[in-house]
SEDO-847979 format. One record per atom (N, C-alpha, C): x, y negated, z negated; residue in three letters. Coordinates in steps of 0.1 Angstrom, whole numbers, padded with zeros to 4 digits, always signed. Atoms other than C-alpha are relative to their C-alpha. Layout:
XYZALA/...
END
This chain:
-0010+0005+0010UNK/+1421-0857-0008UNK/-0002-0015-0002UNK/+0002+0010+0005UNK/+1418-0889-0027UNK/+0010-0006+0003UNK/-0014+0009-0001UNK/+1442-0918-0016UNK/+0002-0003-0012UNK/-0011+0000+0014UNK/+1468-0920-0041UNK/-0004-0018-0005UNK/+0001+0013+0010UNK/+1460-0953-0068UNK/+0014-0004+0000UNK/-0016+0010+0000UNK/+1488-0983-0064UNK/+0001-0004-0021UNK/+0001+0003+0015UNK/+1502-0985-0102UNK/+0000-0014-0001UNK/+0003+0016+0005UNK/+1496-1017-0118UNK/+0013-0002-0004UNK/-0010+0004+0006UNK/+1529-1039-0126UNK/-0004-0005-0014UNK/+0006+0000+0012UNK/+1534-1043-0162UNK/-0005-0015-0002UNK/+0005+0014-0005UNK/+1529-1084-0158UNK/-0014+0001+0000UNK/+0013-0002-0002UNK/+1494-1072-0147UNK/-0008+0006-0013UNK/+0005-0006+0008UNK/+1489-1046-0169UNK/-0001-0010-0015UNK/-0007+0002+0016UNK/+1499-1069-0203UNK/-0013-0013+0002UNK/+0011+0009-0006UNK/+1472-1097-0179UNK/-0013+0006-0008UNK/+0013-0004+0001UNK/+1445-1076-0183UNK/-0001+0006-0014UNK/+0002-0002+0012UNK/+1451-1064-0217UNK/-0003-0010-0008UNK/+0003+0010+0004UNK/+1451-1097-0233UNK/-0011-0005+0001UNK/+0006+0003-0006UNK/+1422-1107-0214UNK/-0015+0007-0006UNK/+0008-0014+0009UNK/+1401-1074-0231UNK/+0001-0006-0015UNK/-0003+0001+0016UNK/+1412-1086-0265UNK/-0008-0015-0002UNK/+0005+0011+0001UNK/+1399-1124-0256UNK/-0015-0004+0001UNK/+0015-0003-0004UNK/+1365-1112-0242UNK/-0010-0002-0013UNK/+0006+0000+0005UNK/+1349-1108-0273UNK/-0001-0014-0011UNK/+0001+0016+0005UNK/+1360-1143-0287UNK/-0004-0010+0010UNK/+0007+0012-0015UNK/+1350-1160-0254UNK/-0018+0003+0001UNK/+0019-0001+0001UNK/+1312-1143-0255UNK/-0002-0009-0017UNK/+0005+0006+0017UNK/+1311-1155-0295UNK/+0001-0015+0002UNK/+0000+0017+0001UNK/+1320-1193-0287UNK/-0009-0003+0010UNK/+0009+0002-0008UNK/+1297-1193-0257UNK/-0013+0002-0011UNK/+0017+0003+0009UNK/+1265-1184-0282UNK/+0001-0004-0006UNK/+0003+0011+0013UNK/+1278-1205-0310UNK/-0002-0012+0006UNK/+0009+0011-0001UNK/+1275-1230-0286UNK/-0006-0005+0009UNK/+0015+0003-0004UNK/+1246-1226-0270UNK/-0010-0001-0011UNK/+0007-0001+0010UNK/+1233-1228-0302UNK/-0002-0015-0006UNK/-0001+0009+0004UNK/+1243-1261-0309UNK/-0007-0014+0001UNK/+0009+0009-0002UNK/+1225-1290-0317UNK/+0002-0014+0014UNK/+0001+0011-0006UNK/+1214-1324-0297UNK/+0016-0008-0001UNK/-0014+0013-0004UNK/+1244-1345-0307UNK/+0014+0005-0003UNK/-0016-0003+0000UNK/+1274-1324-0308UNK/+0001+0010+0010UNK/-0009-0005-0011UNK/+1294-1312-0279UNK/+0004+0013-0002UNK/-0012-0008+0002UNK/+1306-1281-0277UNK/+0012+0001-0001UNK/-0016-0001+0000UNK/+1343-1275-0284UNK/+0005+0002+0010UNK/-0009-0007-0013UNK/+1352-1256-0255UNK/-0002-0012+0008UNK/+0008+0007-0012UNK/+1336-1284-0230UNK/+0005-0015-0005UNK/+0000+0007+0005UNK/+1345-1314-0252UNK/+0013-0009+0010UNK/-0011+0009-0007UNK/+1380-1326-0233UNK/-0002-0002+0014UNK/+0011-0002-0015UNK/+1356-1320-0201UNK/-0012-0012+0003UNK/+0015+0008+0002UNK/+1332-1343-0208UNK/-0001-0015+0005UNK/-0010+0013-0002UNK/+1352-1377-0215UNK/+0014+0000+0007UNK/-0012-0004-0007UNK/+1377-1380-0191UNK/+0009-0011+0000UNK/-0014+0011+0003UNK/+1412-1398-0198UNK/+0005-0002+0010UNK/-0009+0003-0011UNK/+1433-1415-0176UNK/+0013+0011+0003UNK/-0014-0010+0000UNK/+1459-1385-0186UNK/-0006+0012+0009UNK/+0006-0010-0008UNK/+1437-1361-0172UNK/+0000+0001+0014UNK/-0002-0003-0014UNK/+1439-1345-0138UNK/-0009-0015+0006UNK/+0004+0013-0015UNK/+1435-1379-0109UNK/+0004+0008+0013UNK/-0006+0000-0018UNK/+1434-1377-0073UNK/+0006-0009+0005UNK/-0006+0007-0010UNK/+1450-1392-0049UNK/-0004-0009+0002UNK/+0012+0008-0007UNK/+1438-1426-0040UNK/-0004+0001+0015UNK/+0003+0000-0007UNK/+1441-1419-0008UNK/-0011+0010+0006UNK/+0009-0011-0003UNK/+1416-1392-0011UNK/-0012-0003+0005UNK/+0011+0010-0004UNK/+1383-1398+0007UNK/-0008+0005-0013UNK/+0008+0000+0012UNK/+1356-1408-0019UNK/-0012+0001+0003UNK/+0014-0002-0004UNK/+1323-1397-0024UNK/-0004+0003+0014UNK/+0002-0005-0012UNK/+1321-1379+0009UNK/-0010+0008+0000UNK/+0018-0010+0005UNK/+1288-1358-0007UNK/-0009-0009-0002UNK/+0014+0004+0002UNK/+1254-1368-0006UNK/-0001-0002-0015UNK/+0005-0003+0014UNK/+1253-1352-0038UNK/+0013-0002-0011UNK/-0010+0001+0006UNK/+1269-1355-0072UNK/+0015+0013-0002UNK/-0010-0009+0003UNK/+1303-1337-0073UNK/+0013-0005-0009UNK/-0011+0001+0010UNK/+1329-1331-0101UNK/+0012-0012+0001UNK/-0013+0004-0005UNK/+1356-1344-0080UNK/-0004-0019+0002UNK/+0009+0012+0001UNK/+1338-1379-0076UNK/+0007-0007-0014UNK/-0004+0004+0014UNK/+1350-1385-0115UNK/+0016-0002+0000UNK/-0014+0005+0002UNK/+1385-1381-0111UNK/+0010-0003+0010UNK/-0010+0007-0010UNK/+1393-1403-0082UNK/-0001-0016-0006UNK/+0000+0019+0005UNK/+1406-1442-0092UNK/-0012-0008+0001UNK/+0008+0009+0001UNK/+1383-1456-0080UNK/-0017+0000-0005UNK/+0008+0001+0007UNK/+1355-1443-0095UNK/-0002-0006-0015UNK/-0002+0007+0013UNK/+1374-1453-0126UNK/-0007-0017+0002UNK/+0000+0014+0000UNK/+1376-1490-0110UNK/-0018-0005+0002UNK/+0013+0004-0008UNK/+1336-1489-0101UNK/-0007+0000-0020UNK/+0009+0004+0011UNK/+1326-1480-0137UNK/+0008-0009-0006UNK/-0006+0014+0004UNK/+1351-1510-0151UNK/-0004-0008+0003UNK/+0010+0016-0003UNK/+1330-1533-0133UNK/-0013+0000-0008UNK/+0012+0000+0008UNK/+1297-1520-0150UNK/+0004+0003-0014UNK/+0002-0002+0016UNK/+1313-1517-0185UNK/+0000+0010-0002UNK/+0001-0017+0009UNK/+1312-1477-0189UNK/+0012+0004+0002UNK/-0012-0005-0004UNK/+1339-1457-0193UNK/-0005+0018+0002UNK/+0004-0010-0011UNK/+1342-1424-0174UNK/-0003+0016-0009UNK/+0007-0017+0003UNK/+1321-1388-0183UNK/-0008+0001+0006UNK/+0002-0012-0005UNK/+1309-1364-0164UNK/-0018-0001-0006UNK/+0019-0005-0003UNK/+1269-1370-0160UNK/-0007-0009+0013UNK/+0006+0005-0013UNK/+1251-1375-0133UNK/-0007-0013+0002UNK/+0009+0013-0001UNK/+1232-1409-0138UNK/+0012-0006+0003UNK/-0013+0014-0002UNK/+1267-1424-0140UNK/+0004+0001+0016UNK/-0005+0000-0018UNK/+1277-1410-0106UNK/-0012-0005+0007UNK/+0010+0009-0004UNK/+1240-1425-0094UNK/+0004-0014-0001UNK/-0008+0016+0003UNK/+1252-1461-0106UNK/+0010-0002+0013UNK/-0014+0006-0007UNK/+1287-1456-0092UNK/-0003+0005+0019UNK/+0005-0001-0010UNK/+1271-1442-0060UNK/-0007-0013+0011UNK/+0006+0017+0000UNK/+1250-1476-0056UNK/+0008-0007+0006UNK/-0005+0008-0003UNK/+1274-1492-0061UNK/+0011-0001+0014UNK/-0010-0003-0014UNK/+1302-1481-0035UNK/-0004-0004+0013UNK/+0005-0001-0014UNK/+1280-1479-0007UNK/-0006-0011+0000UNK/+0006+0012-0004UNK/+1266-1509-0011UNK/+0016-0016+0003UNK/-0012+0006-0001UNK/+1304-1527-0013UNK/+0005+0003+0011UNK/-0004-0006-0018UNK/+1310-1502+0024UNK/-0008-0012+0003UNK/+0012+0003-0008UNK/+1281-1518+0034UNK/+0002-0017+0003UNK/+0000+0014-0001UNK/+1293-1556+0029UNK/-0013-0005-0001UNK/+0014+0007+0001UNK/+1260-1566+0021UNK/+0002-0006-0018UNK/-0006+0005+0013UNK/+1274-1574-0016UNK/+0008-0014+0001UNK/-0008+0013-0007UNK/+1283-1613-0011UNK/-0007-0012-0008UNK/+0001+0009+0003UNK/+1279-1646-0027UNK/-0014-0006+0007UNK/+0017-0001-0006UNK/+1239-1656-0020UNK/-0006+0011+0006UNK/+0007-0010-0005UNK/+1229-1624-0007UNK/-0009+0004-0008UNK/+0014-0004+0008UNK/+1197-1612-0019UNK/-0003+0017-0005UNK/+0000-0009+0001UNK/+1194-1584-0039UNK/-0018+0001-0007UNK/+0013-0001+0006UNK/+1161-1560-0052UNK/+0003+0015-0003UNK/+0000-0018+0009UNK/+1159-1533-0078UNK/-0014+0004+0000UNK/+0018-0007+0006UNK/+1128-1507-0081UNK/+0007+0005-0012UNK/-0002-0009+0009UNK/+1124-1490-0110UNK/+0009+0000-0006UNK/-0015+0004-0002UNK/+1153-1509-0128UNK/+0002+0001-0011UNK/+0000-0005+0016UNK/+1147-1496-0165UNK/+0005-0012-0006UNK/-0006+0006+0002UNK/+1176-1506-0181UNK/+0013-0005+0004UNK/-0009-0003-0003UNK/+1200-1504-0167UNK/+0013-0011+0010UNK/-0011+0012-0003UNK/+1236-1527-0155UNK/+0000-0002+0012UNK/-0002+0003-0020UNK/+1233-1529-0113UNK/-0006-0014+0000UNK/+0005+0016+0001UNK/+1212-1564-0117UNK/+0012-0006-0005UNK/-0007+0005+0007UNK/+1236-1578-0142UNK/+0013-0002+0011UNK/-0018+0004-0008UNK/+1266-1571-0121UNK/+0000-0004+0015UNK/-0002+0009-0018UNK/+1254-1580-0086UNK/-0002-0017-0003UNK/+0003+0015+0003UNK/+1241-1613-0105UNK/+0013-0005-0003UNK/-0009+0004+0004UNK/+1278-1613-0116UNK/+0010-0002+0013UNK/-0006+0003-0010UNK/+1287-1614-0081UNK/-0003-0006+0011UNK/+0011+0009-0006UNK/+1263-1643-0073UNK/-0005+0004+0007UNK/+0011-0003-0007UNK/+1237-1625-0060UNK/-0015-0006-0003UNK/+0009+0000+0011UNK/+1203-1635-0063UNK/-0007+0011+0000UNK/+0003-0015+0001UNK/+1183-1603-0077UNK/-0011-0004-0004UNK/+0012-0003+0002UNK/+1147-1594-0079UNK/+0006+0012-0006UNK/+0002-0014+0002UNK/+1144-1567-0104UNK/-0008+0004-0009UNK/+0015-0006+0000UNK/+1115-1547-0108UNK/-0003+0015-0006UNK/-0002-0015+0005UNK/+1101-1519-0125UNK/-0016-0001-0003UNK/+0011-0004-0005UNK/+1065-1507-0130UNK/-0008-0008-0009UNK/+0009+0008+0003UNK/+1037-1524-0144UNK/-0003+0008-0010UNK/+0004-0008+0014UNK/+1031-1518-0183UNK/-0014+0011-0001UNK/+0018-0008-0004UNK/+0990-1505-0170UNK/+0005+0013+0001UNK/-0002-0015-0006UNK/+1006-1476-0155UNK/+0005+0011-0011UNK/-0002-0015+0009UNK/+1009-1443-0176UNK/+0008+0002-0001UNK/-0015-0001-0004UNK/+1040-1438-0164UNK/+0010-0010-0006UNK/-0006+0008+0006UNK/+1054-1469-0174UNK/+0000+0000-0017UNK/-0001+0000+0013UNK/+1041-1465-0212UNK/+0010+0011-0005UNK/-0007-0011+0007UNK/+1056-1432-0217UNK/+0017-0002+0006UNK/-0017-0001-0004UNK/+1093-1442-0201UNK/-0002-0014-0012UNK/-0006+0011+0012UNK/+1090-1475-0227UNK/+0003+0010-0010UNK/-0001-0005+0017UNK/+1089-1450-0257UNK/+0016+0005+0004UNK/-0015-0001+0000UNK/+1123-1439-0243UNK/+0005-0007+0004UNK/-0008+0005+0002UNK/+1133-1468-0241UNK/+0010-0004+0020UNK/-0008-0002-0013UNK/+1139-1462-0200UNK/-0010-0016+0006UNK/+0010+0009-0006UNK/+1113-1491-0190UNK/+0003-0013-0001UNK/+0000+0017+0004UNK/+1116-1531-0188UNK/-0009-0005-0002UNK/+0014+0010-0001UNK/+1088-1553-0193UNK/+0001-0014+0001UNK/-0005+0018-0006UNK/+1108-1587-0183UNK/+0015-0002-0002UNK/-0011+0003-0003UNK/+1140-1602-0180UNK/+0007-0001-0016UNK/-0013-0001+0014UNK/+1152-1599-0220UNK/+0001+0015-0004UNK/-0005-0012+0005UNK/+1155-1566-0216UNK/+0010+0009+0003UNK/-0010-0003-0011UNK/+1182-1563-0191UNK/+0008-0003-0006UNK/-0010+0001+0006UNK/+1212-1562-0201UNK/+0009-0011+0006UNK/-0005+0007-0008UNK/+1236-1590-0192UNK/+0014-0002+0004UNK/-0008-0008-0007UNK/+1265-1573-0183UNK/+0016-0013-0004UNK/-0013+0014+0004UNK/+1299-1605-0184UNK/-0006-0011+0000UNK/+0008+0015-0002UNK/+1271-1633-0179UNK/-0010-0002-0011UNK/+0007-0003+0009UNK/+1256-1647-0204UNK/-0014-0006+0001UNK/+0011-0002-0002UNK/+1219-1650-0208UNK/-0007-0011+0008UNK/+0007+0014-0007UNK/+1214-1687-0192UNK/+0004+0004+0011UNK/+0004-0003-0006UNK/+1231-1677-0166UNK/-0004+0014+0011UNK/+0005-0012-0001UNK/+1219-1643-0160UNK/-0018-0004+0007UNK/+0010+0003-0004UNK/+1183-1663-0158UNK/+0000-0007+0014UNK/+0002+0006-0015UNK/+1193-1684-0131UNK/+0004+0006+0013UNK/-0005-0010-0010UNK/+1205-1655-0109UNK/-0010+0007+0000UNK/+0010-0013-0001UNK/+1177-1627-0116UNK/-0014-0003-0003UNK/+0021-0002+0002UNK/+1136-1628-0117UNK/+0004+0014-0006UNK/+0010-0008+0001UNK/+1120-1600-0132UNK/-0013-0001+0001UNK/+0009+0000-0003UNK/+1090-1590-0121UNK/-0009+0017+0006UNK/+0005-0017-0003UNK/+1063-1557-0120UNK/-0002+0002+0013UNK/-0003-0005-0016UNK/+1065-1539-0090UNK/-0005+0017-0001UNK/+0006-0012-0006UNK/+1041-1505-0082UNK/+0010+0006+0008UNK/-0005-0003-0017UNK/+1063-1487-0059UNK/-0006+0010+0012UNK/+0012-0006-0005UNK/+1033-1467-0046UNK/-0006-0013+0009UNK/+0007+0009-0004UNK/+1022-1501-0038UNK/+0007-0012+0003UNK/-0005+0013+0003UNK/+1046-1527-0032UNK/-0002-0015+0009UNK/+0006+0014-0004UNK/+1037-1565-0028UNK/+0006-0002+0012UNK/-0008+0003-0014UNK/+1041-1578+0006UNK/+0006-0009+0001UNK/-0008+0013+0004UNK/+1060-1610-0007UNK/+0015+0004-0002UNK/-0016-0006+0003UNK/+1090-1586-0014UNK/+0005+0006+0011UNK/-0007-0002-0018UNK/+1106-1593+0021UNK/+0016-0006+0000UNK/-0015+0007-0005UNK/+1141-1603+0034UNK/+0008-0002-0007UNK/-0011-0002+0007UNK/+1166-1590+0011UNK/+0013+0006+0008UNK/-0014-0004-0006UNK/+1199-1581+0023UNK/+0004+0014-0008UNK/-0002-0015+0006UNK/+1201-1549-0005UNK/-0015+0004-0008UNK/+0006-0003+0010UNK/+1176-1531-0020UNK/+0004+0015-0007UNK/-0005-0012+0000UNK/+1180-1499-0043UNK/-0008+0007-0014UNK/+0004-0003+0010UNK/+1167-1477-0069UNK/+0009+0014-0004UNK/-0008-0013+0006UNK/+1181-1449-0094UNK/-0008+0009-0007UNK/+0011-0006+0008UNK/+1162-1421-0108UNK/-0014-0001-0003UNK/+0014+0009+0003UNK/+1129-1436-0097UNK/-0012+0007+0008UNK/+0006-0002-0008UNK/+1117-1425-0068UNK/-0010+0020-0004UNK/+0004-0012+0001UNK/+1112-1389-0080UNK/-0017-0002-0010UNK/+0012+0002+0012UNK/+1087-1401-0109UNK/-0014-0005+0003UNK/+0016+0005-0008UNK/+1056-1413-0078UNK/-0008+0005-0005UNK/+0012-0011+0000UNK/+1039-1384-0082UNK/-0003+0012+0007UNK/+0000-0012-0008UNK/+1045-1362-0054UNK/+0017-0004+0012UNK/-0008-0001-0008UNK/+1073-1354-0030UNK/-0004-0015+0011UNK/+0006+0009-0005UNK/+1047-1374-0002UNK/+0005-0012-0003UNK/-0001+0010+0000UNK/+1047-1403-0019UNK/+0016-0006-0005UNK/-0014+0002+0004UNK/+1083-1402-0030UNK/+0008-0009+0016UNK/-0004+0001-0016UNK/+1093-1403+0010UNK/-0002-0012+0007UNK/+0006+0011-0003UNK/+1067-1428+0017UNK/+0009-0016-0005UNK/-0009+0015+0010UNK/+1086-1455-0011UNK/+0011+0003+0014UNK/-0011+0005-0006UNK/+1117-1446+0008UNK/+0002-0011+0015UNK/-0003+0003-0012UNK/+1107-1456+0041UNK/-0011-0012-0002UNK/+0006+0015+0003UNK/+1084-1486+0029UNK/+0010-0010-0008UNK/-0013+0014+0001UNK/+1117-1502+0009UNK/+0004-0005+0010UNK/-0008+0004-0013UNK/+1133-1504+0043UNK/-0007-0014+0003UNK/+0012+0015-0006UNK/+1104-1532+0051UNK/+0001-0010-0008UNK/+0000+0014+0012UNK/+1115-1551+0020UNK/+0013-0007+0006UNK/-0010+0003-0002UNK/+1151-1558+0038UNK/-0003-0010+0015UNK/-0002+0011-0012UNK/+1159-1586+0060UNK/+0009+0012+0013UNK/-0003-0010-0006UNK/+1174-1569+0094UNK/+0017+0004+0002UNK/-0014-0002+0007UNK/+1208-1554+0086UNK/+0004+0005-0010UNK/-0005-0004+0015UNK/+1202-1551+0052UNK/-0001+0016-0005UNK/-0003-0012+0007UNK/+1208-1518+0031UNK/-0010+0002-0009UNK/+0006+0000+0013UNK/+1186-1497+0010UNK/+0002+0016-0001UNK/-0009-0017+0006UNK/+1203-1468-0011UNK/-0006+0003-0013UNK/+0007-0010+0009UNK/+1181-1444-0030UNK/+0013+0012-0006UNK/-0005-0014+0002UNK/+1195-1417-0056UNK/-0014+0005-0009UNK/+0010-0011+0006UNK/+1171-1387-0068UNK/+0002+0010-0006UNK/-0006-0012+0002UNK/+1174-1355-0075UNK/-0007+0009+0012UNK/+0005-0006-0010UNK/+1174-1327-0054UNK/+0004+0013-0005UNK/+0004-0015+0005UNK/+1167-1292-0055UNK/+0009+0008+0005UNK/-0005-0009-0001UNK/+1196-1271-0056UNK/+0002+0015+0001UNK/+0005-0018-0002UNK/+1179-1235-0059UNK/-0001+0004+0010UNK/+0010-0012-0012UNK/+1158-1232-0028UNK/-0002-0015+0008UNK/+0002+0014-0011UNK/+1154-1254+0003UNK/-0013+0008+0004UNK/+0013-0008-0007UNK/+1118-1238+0005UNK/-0011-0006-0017UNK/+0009+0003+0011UNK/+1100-1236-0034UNK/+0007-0011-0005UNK/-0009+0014+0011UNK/+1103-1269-0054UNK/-0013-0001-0009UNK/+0013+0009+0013UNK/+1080-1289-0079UNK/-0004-0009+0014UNK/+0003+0006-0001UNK/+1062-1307-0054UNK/-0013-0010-0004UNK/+0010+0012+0008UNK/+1036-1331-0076UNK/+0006+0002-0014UNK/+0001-0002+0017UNK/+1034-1340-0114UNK/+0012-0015-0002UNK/-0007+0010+0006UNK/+1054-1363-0135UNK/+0016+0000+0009UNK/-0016-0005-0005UNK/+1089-1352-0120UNK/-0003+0005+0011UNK/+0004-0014-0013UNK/+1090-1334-0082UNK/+0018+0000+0002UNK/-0015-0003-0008UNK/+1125-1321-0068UNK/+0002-0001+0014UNK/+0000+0005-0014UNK/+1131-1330-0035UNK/+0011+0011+0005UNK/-0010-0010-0007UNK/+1145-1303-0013UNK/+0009-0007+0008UNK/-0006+0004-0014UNK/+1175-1308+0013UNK/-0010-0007+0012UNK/+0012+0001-0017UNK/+1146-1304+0044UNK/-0004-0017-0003UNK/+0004+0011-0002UNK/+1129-1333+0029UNK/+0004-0014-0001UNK/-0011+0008-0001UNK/+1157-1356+0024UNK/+0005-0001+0015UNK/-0008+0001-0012UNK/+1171-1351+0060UNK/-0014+0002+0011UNK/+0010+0002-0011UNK/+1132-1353+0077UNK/-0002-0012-0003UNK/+0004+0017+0002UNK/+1130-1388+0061UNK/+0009-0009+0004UNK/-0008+0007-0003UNK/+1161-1394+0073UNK/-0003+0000+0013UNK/+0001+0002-0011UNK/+1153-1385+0106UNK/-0014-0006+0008UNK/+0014+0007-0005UNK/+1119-1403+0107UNK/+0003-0014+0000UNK/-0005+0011+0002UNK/+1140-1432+0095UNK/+0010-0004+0017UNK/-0011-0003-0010UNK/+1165-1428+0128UNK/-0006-0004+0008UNK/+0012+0003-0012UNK/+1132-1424+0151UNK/-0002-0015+0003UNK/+0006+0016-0003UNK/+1121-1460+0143UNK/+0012-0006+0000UNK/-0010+0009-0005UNK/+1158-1472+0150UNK/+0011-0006-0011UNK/-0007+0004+0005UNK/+1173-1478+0123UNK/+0010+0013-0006UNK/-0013-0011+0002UNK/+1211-1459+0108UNK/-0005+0007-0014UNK/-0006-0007+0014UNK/+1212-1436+0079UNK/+0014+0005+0002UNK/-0012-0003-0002UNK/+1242-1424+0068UNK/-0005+0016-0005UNK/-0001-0007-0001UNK/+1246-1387+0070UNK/-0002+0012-0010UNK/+0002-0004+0018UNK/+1230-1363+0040UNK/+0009+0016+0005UNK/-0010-0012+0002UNK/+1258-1340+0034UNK/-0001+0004-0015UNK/+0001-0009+0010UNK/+1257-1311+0003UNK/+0015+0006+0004UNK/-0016-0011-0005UNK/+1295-1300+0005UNK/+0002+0012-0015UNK/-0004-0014+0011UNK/+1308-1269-0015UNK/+0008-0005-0013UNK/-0008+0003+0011UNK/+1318-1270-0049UNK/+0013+0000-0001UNK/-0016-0001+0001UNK/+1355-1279-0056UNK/+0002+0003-0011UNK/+0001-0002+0009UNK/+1353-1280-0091UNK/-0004+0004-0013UNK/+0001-0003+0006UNK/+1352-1259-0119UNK/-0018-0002-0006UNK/+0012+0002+0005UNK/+1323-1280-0135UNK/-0014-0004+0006UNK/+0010+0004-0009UNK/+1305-1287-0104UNK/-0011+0020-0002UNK/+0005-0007+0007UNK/+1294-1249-0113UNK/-0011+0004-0016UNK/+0006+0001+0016UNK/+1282-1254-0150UNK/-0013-0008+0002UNK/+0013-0003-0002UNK/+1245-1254-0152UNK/-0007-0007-0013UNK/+0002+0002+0008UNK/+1232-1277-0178UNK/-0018+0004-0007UNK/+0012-0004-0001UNK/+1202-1265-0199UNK/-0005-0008-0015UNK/+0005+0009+0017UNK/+1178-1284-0231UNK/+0008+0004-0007UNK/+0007+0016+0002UNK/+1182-1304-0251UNK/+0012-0005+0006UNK/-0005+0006-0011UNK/+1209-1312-0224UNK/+0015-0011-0007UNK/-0010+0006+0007UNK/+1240-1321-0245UNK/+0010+0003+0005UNK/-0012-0007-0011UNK/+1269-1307-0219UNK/+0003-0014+0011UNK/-0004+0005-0010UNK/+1286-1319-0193UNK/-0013+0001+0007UNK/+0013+0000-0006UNK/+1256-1329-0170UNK/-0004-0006+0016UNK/-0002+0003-0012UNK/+1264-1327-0135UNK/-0011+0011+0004UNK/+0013-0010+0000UNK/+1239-1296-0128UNK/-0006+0004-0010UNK/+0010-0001+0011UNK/+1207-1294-0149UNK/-0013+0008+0007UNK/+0012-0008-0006UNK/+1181-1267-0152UNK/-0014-0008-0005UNK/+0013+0008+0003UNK/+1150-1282-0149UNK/-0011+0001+0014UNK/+0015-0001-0008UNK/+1115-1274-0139UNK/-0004+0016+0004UNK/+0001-0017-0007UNK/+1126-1234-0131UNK/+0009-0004+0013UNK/-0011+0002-0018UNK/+1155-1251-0105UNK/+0010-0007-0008UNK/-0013+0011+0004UNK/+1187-1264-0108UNK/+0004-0011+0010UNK/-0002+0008-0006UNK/+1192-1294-0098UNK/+0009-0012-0001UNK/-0012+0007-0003UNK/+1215-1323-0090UNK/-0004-0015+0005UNK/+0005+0011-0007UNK/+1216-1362-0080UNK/+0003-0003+0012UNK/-0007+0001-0011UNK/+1216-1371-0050UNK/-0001-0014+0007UNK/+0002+0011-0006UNK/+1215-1400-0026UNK/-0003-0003+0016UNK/+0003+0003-0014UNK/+1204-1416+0009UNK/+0007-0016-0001UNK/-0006+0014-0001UNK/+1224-1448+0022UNK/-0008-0006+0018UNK/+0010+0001-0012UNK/+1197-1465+0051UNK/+0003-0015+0004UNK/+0002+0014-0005UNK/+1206-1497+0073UNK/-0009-0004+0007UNK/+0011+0003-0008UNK/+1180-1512+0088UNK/+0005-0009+0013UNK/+0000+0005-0013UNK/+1178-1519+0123UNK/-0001-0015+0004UNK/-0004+0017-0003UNK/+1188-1556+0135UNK/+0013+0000+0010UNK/
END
């Protein structure tokens, strides 16, 4: 005999009817807009994207950035607000920005952010971290690849490449003294000069992946360390390979860097004595930490498919031994 079915209250029942009737207008705006071109937003995703001060905040006392990786919840705590106010952006939901604001935090833990302290960027495109450590009298080396290289021609055509110090942006300082704070200068990071010693920070953002191989990706990380005076900090963000902690892209223009190989560089980094800080992947809390961004990549753009993996930014924070 079949156990007797609990009736549904009507509350439920009038739930689930509604819900039947919305289905086929919720599949129809999902493929109108997946259909949609490069420079316009989806509707549904739109008040998702840019995020207002009205919009759901946390707590300040909440802990920040407590993930390796980028997560939702990252965006709507103060002080990520107060991190992109210093670099000029205001706050949406993509992952380079949480790279930036990642940088930047951990290097502000780290007290190595101070009046003459010496900073050094790899691979420093275009981007505002020079400008605003120079705005916080630092002096800055910042570096990015040497026009010869292949690599470097094809990131100029977008516009991602520097080729000297008027390309940098100069953030509250204006261009005189922006010169007397920061060098530019090319910089291999397969190969870096051995004159680029005894900094107190070094760091790079979406760089490290573009070597050539996983290998040599790992190698940069643990050859920056040697650019730092002893004490000093050097905090990498990448990407990393959210699919599979086993298949990735290892070579080519782009590689994905698994978990494994993030936390054996960390612990090859540990061997020779010096701290990393701890690579944590925590669970999704938020809604959009799910959402899966795919070409030509006009969405919210915290997870992106790319390569045959979904992937994410992530970060290493490494003191060197002193």
């Amino acid at each position: 005999m079949a156990a007797p079915t609990k009736k549904l209250s009507l509350p439920t029942r009038i739930l689930i009817a509604a819900l039947d009737r919305m289905m086929p207008l919720i599949r129809h705006r999902i493929q109108r807009d997946n259909q949609c071109d490069n420079a316009q937003f989806p509707y549904w995703l739109q008040t998702t994207y840019a995020i207002s001060p009205d919009v759901l905040r946390l707590d300040p006392d909440t802990p920040f950035m407590t993930s390796s990786a980028a997560m939702a919840r990252d965006f709507y705590h103060p002080e990520f607000r107060r991190l992109c106010d210093l670099i000029g952006s205001d706050v949406h939901l993509h992952r380079k920005l949480w790279e930036f604001v990642f940088i930047i935090h951990h290097a502000l833990q780290s007290s190595v952010v101070r009046p003459g302290a010496r900073g050094l960027a790899f691979g420093v495109g275009r981007e505002s971290l020079p400008a605003l450590s120079a705005e916080m009298n630092m002096r800055i080396t910042a570096t990015d690849a040497p026009h010869t290289l292949e690599a470097a021609a094809a990131w100029s055509l977008g516009e991602q490449h520097s080729a000297g110090l008027d390309a940098l942006p100069c953030g509250r300082l204006d261009r005189a003294t922006l010169a007397e704070r920061l060098e530019w200068r090319p910089c291999d990071m397969n190969a870096i000069a051995p004159d680029l010693r005894g900094y107190d920070l070094c760091w790079s953002s979406c760089a490290l992946e573009h070597l050539g191989s996983i290998a040599l990706g790992l190698e940069f990380i643990v050859n920056s360390v040697e650019c730092l005076a002893p004490g000093g900090v050097a905090i990498h963000t990448t990407e990393l390979n959210l699919s599979s902690n086993r298949e990735t892209v290892e070579s080519g223009e782009t590689v994905l860097f698994r978990r494994r190989d993030l936390e054996a560089v960390s612990e090859r980094l540990r061997a020779a004595g010096h701290s990393v800080m701890p690579f944590r992947v925590e669970p999704d809390s938020f809604v959009m930490d799910s959402f899966v961004d795919t070409p030509p990549y006009p969405r919210p753009h915290l997870r992106v498919a790319l390569l045959g993996h979904v992937s994410t930014s992530a970060g290493l924070v490494i003191r060197k031994a002193g």
